[in-house]
N, C-alpha and C positions, 0 to 999 in steps of 0.2 A: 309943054304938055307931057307929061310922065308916059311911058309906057306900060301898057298892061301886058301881065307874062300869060301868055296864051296856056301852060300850064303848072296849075297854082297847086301848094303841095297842101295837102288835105291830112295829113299825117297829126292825130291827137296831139302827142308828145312834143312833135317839132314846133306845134299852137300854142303850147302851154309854155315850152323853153322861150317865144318871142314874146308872150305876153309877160313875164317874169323878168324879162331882161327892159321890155319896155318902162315896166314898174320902175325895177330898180333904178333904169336910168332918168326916171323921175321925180323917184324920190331917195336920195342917200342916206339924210338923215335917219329915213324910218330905218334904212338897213340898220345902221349901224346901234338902233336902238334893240334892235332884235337880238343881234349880235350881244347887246350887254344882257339882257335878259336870261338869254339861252346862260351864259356864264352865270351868274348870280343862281340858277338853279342847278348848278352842278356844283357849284361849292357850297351854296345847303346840302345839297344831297351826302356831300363829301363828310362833311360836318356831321350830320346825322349816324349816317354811318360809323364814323369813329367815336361816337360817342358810343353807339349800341352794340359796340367792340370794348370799347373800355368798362360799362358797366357788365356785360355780361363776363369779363373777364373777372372782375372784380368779386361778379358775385360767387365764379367758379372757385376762386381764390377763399373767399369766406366761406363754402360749403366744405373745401379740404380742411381750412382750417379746424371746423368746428369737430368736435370727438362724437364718434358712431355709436349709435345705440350696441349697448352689450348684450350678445343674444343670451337667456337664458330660459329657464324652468321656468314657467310660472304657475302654482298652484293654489286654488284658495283654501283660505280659512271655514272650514266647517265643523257642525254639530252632528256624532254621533255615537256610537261603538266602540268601545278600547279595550284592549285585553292585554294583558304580559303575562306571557309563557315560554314556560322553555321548552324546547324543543328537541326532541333527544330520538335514537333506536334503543327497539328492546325485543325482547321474544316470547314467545308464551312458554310456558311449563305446566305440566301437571300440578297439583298443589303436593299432594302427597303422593309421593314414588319410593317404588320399595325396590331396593337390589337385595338379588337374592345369590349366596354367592357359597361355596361348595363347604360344606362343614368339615369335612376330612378328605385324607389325600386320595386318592382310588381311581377306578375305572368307571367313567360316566358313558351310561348309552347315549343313544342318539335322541336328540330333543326332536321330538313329532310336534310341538307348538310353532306356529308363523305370529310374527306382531299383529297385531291385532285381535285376534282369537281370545274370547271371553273364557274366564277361569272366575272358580269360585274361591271364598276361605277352605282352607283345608284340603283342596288339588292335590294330587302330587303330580308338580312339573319333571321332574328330573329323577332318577337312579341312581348310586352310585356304590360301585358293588367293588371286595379287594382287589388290591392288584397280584394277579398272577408272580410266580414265583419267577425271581430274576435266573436270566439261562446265567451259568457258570462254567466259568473256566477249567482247561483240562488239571489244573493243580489243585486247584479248590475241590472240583469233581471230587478227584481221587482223595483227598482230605476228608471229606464228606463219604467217602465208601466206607475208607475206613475205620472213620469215627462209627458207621453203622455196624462194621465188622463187630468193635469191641464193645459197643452198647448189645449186640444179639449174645454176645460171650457173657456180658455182663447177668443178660438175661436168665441165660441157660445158670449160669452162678447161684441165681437167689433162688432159683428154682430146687436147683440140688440141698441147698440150705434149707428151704423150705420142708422137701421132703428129710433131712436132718433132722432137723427141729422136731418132727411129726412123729420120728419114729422116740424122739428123747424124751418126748412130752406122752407119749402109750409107755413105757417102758416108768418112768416118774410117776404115772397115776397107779401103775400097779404095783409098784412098791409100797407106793402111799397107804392103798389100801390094804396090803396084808400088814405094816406096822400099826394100820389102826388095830385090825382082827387080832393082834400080838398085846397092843397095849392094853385091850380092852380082857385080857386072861391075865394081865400082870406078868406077861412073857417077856414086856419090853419096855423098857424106862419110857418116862414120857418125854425125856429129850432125845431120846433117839426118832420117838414122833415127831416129834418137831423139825427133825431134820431132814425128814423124808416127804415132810410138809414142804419144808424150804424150798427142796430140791424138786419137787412139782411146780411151785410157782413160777422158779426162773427158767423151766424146760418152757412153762406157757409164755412169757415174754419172748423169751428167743424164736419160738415160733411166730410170735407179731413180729417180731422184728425183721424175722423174713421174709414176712407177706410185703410190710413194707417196703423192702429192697428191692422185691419182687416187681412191686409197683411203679417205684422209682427207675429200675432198668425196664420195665414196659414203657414210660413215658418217655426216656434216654430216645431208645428204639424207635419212637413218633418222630422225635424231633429229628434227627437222621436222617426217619426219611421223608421228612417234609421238605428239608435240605435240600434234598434230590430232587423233589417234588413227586416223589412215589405215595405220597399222603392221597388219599382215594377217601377219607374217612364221611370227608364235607365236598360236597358239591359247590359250583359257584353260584347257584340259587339258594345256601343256605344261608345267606347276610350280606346283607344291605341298606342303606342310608337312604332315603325317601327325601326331597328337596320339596316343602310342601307350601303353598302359598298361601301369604300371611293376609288375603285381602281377598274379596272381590275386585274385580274388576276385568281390565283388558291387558294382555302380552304387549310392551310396550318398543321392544327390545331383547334380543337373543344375543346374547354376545359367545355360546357356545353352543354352535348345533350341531356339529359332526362328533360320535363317540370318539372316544381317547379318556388319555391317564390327566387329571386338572390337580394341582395342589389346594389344598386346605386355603379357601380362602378367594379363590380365582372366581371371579364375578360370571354369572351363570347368565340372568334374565333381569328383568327389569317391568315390575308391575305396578299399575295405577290404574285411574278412572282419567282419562280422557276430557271428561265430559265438564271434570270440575278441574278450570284452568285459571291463570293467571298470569300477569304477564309481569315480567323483569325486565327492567330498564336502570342500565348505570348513568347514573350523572355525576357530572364534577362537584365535589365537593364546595367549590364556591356558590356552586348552585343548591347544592343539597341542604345549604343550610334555612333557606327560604321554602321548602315544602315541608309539610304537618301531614299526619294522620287524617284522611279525609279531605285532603286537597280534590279536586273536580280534576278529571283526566279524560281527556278526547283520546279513542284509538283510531290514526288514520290510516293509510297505504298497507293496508292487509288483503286488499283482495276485491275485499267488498265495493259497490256502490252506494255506502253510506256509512257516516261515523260511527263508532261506538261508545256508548258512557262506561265511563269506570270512576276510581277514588282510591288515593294512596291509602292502604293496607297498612304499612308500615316502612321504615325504614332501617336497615339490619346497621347494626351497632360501630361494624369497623370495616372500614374501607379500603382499597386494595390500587395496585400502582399497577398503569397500562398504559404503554406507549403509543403516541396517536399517529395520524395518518403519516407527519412530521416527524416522528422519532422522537417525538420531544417526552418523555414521562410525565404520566396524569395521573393524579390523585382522585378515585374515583370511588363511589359508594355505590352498593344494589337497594334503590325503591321497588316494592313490591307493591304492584298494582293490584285490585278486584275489579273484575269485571261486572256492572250495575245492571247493563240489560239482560232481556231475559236470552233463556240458551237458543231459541229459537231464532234471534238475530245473529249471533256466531256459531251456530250450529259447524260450519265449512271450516273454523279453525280446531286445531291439531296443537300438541307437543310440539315445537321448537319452532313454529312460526312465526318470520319476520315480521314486525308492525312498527308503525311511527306513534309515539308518545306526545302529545300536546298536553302538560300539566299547567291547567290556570293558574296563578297566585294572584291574579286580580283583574277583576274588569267592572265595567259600568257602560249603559248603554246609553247614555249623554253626556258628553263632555264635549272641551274646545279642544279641537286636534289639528295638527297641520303634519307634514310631509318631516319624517326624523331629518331631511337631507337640508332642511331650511332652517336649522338653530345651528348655531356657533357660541363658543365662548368669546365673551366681550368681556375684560376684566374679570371679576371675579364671579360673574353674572353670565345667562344668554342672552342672546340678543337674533334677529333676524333680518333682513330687507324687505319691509314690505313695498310693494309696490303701487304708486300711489299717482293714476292718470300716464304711466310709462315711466317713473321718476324713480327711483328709488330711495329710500330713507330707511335710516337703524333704528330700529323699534327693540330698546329693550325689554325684554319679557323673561315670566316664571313658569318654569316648567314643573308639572307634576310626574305620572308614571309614563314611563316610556316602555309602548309596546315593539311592536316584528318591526315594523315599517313608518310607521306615525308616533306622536310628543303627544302628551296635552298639557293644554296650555291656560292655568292657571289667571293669567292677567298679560296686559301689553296687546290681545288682541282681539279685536270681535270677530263672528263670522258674517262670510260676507266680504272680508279684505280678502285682499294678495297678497301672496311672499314668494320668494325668488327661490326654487331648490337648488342647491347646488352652486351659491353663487360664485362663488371663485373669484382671483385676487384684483380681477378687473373691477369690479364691483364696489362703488363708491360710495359714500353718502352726495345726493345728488346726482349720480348717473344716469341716464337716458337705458332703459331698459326696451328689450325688443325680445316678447313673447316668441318662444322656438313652437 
């Protein structure tokens, strides 16, 4: 008869370890089927896994492989607005300005006119009165005394001759007269008449002729001493030159306001009307041969907030050579703009005010335009990339006027598509596009 253990172990785990062992040593086979089982599910598992190793490598492999979308521009094809113009600086001017500038050499006052200050036709701007006699040197001086010395000698001279003359020509008349009172009794031939007739006439010449000399060494005597400048005869307020202006309008320009000595010719002032302006703009002659008489001209960057209308005036005949920002020499001509609106829109502009020039030479407010940066030359043709579900294709197309920044696009495209700006050499037929 078995013994019972007075204390039995009640322990969960230690129940579970005899009940497991008792199994076991019950049944082996079932162990060892267990055993195969558990294995059979770790080399699926193993399997599994290498496989979802290999294809995931695979596909990482086929993703490097494959070529990346090429980031670019993408812009569409639309209908609207085109314009080509050139774009150039220019300035404004008066239309008619007058320089006024010194008619002879002299002494000009002081100009009391500021720019701007209104003058009528017929003004007188300016004065211009002799110039004072140059000082002279101690030798000259004494040359100049001199010369006075024998110009007053000269004087006294014809004076004496005078009273000469004076006394030859009383002494001639009264001989004259008792050979008539002689001839007229038959006291005295009539050539002895005659001869006392003679000699009256030439006492009367000789008496002119002294006055004459008389005259002549008075003038001597002036010039001497004007020399000197002891001439007192004229004042400096007896003559002067009046600069008088040829217009209405406004002082534009002073280019001589302090008195002083100006020579013959020395630019004085500068008059016009403000009011009637114009602007000049040089452009290059490549360009200039594409603008007409009445071309449509936008005035922009002057000031204002808002464009102004103008239209080429004309174009001046021969053009001039100016070296650009580069150094490089430019062949360049002056368009002459009119300004179209009224003066009350530019009322603020001025004489030689910078502006920017937009001259149209063409536009239309419907056409097919894309981005200038999206055509290329393709053979002897352009061509583009449109882009087509992210794909890219060469769409050859014709181009018409090309404006600042956009083509239009004659055929090759509708609106509505895509095209690539800027594609660059990545850019294939067929490439995988990726919108920036």
């Amino acid at each position: 008869m078995d013994s019972i253990d007075p204390h039995p172990n009640t322990d969960p785990q230690a129940l579970a370890a005899r009940a497991n062992v008792a199994r076991d040593d019950a049944d082996p086979a079932s162990r060892h089927r267990a055993r195969e089982q558990r294995r059979r599910i770790l080399r699926a598992v193993r399997r599994s896994l290498l496989g979802l190793a290999i294809v995931a490598a695979a596909a990482v492999a086929i993703l490097s492989l494959r070529p990346r979308p090429v980031p670019v521009d993408v812009a569409p094809v639309v209908r609207g607005p085109l314009r080509v113009v050139i774009e150039e600086s220019g300035a404004t001017r008066v239309k008619d300005r007058y320089l006024l500038s010194a008619p002879v050499t002299g002494s000009i006052s002081r100009i009391s006119l500021d720019p701007g200050d209104t003058v009528k036709e017929g003004d007188a701007l300016a004065e211009i009165a002799p110039l004072s006699s140059p000082l002279l040197d101690e030798r000259t001086r004494a040359e100049a005394q001199a010369r006075l010395g024998a110009s007053l000698s000269a004087l006294g001279q014809t004076a004496a001759q005078i009273a000469r003359a004076s006394a030859a020509k009383e002494l001639a008349e009264q001989e004259r007269a008792r050979a008539e009172k002689l001839a007229k009794s038959g006291a005295l031939t009539q050539q002895e008449f005659e001869q006392a007739d003679f000699a009256l006439r030439m006492r009367v010449e000789e008496q002119a002729s002294a006055v004459f000399a008389n005259k002549i060494a008075s003038e001597e005597v002036r010039i001497a001493r004007v020399a000197l400048g002891q001439d007192t005869s004229r004042g400096p307020h007896d003559q002067h030159v009046d600069v008088l202006s040829p217009v209405s309008g406004r002082i534009l320009r002073v280019h001589q306001k302090s008195a002083g000595v100006v020579q013959a010719g020395a630019a004085l002032i500068e008059v016009g009307d403000p009011d009637a302006l114009e602007v000049v703009v040089d452009l290059l002659t490549t360009d200039a041969v594409q603008v007409q008489p009445g071309t449509p001209v936008q005035i922009e960057g002057w000031g204002g907030d808002h464009a102004l209308a103008g239209r080429v005036r004309r174009l001046e005949p021969s053009g001039f050579t100016r070296p650009s920002a580069l150094g490089v020499d430019e062949q360049r001509v002056n368009v002459i703009i009119a300004l179209t609106d009224p003066h009350s829109r530019w009322a603020a502009l001025a004489d030689g005010y910078r502006v920017e020039a937009r001259l149209v030479l063409w536009q239309n407010e419907s056409v097919t335009k894309v981005p200038e940066g999206a055509i290329f030359r393709s053979g002897d043709g352009w061509a583009v990339f449109q882009s087509d579900g992210g794909v890219a294709h060469l769409k050859p197309v014709r181009i018409g006027h090309r404006g600042e920044t956009e083509v239009e696009i004659i055929s090759g495209l509708n609106p509505g598509q895509h095209v690539a700006v800027h594609p660059g050499d990545r850019v294939k037929e067929g490439a995988r596009l990726e919108a920036r």
